[in-house]
N, C-alpha and C positions, 0 to 999 in steps of 0.2 A: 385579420380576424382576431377577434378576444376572443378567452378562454375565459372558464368558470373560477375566479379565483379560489375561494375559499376548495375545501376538500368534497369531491362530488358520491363519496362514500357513508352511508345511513348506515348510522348506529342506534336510532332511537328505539329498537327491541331491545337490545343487550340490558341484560337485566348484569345482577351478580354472580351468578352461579356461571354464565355463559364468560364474562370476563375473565374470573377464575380457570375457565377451562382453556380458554383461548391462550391464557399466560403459561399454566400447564404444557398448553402439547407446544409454544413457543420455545420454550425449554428443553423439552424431549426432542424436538427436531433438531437444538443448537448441538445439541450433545451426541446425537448417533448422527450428525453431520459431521464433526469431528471424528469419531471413531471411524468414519468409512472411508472420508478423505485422508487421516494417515495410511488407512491400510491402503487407499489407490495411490496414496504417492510413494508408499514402498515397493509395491508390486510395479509400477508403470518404470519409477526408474532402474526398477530391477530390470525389467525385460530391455529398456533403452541401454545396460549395461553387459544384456546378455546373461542374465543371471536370472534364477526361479524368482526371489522375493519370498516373502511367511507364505508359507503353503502348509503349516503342520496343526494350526491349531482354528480347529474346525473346518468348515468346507471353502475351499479356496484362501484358508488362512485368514477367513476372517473374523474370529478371534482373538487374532493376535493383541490390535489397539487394546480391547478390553483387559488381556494377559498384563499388558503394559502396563495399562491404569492400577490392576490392583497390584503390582508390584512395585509402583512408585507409594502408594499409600502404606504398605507394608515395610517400606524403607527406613533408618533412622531418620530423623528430625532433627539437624543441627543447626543452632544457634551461635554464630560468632561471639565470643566472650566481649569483642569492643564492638558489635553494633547495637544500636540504639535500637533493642528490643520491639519496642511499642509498633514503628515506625517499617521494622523488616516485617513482624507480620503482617499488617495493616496494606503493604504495597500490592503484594499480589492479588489482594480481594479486592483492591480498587480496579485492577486491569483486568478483572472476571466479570465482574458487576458491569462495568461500563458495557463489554461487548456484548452482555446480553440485552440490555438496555435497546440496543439498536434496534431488535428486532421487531419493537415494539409498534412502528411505523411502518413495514416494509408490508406493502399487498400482495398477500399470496393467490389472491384468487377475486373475482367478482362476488356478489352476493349469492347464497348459497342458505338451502335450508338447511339446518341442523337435523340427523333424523333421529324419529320418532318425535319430535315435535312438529312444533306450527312457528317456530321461530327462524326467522331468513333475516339471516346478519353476514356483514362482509366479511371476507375470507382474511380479517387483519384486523389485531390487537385496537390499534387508536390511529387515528390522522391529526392533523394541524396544517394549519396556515404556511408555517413553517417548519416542515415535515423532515426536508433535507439538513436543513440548518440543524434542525435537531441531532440528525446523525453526526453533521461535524463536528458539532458541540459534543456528544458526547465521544467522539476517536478523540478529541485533544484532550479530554477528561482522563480518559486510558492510558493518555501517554506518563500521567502524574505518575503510576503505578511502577512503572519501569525506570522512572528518574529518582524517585523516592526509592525505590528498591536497591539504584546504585549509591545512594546518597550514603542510605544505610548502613551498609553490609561494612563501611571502612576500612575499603579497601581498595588498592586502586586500581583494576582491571573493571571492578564492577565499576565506579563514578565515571570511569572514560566512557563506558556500554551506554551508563545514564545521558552522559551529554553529548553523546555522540546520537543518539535516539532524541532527545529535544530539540537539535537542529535537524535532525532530518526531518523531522515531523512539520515543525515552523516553515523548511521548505517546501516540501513536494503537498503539504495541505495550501498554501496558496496557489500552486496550478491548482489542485484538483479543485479550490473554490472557482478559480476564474473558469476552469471547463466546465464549471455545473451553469454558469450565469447564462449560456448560450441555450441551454435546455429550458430556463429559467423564463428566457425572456420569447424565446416560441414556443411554450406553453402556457405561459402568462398567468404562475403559479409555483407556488414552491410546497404543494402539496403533494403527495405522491401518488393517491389517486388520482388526483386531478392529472397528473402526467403523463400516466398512462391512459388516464379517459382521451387524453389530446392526439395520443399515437394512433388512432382509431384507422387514420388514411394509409399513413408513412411514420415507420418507426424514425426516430431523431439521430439513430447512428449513420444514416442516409447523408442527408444532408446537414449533418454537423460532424462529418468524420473526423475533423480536425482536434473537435472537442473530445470524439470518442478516443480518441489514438492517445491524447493528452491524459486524459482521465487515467485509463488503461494505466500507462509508463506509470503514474503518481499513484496508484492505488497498489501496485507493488510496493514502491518506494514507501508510501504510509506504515505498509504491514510488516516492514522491516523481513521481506523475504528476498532468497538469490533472486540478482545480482546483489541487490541492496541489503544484504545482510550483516552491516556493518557493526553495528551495536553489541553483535555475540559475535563477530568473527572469532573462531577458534583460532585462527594462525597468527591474530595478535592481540586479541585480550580474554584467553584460556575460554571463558564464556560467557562473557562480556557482562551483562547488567544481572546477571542470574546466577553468578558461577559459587556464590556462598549458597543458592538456595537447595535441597534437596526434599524428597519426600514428597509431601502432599500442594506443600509451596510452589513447588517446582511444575509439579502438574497442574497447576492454576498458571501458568505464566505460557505454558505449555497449549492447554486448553483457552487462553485467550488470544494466541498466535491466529491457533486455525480458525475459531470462530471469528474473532477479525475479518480472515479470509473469507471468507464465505457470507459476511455482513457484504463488505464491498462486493463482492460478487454480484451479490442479490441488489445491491444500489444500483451498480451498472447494469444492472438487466431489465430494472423498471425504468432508469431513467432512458436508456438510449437504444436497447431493444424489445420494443413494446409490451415489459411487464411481463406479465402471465397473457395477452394474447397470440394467441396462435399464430405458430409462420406460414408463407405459403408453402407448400397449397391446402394443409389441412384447413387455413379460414375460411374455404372456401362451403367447409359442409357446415350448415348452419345452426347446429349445436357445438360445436367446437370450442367457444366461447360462455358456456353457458353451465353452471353445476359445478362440480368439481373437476373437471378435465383441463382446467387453465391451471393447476395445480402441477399439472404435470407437464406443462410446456411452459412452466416457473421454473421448473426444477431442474429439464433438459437444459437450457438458456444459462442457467446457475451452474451449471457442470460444466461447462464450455470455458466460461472464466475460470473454475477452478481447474481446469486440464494447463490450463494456458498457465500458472503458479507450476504446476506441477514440471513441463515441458523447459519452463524458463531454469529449474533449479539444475536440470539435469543436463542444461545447454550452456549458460553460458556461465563463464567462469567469477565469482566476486570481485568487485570493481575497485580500486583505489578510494580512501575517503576524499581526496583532492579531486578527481575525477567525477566522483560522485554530488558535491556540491556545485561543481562547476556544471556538468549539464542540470542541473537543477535552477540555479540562478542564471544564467546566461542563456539557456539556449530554451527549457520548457514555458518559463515563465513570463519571459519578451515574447516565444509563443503564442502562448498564452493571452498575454495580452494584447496582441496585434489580430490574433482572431477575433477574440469579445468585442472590438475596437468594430471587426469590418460585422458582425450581426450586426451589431446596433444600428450598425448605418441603414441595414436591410432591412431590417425589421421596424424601424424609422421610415422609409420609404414607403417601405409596404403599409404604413397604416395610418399616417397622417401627410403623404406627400402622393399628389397626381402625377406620378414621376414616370415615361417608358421606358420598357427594357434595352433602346441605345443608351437613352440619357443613365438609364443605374450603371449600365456596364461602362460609359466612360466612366462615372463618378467613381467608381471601383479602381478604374485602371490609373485615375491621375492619385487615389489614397496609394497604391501600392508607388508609382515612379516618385511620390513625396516620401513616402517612409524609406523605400531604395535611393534618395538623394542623402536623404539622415544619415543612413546608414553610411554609406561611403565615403560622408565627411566625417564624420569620429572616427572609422577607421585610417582616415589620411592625418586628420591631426593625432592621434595616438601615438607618444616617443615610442619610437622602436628602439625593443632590448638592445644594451650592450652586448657587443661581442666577446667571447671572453680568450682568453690569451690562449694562445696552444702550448699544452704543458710541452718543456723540454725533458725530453726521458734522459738526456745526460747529467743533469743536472740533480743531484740529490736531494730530497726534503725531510724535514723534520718532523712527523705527523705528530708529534707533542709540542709544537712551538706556540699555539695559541693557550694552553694549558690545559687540552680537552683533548684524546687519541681523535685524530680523525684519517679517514681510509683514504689510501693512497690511489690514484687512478693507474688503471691498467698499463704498464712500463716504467712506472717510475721507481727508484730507488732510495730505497730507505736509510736514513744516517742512523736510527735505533727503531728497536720495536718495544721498547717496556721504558717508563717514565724516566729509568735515571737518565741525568744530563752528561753528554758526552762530555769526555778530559778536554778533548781538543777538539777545534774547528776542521782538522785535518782527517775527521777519522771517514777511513772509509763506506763506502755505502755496503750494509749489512746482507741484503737481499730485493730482490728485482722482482715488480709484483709481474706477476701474466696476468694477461686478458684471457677471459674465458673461462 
């Protein structure tokens, strides 16, 4: 079955004044979505930790994000004497700009009158053709912000944050392109009404779970949050792409984090759980869909991926960056691309081939025992690592003999511990390291 390519959402009321308003409350939502997802990720892993959370400043402490804000604007404003001026201010307003951008395509709702008028326009800013493409385009736009900001600052904890944020981005944005191509091609559309017009039977996280789970892992990884929080890790680069920024700066870098989050969110929720339509069994009452009430099973849907941010910071621990690129190019992105590989086949089948469901389900089973043959010849040709010698702990070393200290393994014995060069070859070993 084909779908409606082009965007199946009418705009031809929206005058000016409705645009304007529509980019208006776009903004006021980006922003007291931020203030309420800090305050729920303080509170949520406070109590995962056993602990109250802001409870002091107004009711249930939710005042606090906002205490924050005007205390970071209140802050001084320092300038590194060697960064290139132009270029550190300029960074952060690039990675605030973009993520609001996103939200310019995301459907919040079906068509809906505006009241006290006679104007019935969709519950969303603009569509396109290529609606989704737009949001990738503009997350790798965002990433300039955070690259240019470590560029900047001339320093080197920040250009690691930077470049270490470039390749994650370059990575985990190609799964999350190859996970979106399978929604892509069974909805037959890259508009984002249209995608959700197509969820109408069966949401796409059903039967493209594969894509879902992918997306999922990569849309963490994108937003440079726990696990993937490599770029600032504090325990090895003080705070990584940000760490000159303070004050107002800092809270744009800050405010582009969450709203990120919560862009993705809102992506995953239109594309893979039906949008703003209702789950079961409210679909079942036949207004459920209709007015403004898809606005708010937009929003329940959107909270669910952000719990799932929130649950991941407070679970698992930050990952090595070795470990981190490696499931990333080896294991998401073959993934990835073995999935997109078996759609096509399906959705091939399904619309230009008179093929039965024996014949698809071999054709299936001889794609998977050909890519399981692949696979187990490059794993048998692949040299296997050397071995490597087992150190003798009677044996003395020299951790300065390459002209660089290097750490001694657990039992061995040292001939010196500080650069000077021993008198004799005969001198004894200084100290025995332990394991443990």
């Amino acid at each position: 079955m084909f779908y409606a390519e082009n965007p199946v959402a009418d705009f031809s009321q929206d005058n000016g004044w409705v645009i304007a308003l529509k980019a208006v409350l776009l903004f006021v939502i980006a922003v007291v979505a931020t203030l309420l997802m800090i305050w729920a990720e303080r509170r949520v892993v406070g109590r995962m930790q056993s602990r109250p959370g802001p409870n002091r400043n107004g009711p249930f402490g939710l005042l606090q994000s906002l205490a924050d804000g005007v205390k970071l604007a209140l802050k001084e404003d320092i300038i590194p004497a060697a960064a290139d001026k132009i270029v550190f201010i300029i960074a952060p307003a690039i990675s605030a700009i973009a993520c609001f951008t996103s939200f310019a395509v995301i459907p919040f709702g079906p068509q809906a009158r505006i009241p006290f008028t006679d104007i019935v326009t969709p519950l969303q800013l603009t569509d396109m053709n290529v609606a989704v493409l737009f949001i990738l385009a503009v997350a790798g736009v965002g990433v300039y912000g955070i690259v240019l900001a470590g560029w900047s600052s001339n320093s080197t904890y920040p250009l690691l944050g930077g470049v270490r944020s470039s390749a994650q981005v370059i990575s985990y944005e190609i799964a999350m392109g190859l996970a979106l191509v399978s929604v892509f091609l069974y909805s037959g559309s890259m508009s984002t009404s249209a995608i959700v017009d197509a969820q109408q039977s069966i949401w796409w996280c059903l039967p493209l779970l594969p894509s879902f789970v992918i997306y999922v892992i990569a849309m963490v990884g994108e937003t440079n949050r726990a696990p993937f929080d490599l770029p600032e890790a504090e325990g090895e680069l003080v705070g990584g792409f940000h760490t000159e920024y303070s004050s107002l700066k800092f809270a744009l870098f800050f405010l582009a984090e969450y709203v990120n989050m919560v862009t993705v969110s809102m992506l995953a929720t239109t594309l893979f759980l039906g949008g703003w339509r209702a789950p079961w069994p409210i679909s079942l009452w036949d207004d459920a869909n209709t007015g403004y009430y898809p606005v708010i099973w937009f929003f329940a849907k959107t909270c669910l991926f952000l719990f799932l941010y929130i649950w991941l910071r407070g679970t698992l621990p930050r990952l090595r960056y070795d470990q981190f690129m490696r499931f990333g190019w080896k294991i998401l992105i073959p993934a990835a691309l073995v999935w997109t590989m078996a759609v096509a086949v399906v959705r091939a089948m399904d619309q230009f081939g008179d093929i039965g469901r024996r014949d698809r389900v071999m054709i299936l089973v001889g794609v998977v025992l050909v890519l399981a043959l692949v696979w187990g010849a490059v794993e048998a040709l692949r040299p296997k690592p050397v071995e490597e010698t087992p150190v003798d702990p009677e044996v003395p070393v020299d951790p300065f003999a390459g002209g660089f200290p290097v750490p001694a393994m657990p039992g061995q014995k040292l001939v010196r511990t500080n650069g000077q060069t021993p008198k004799t070859t005969e001198t004894p070993a200084l100290e025995e390291v332990r394991g443990g």
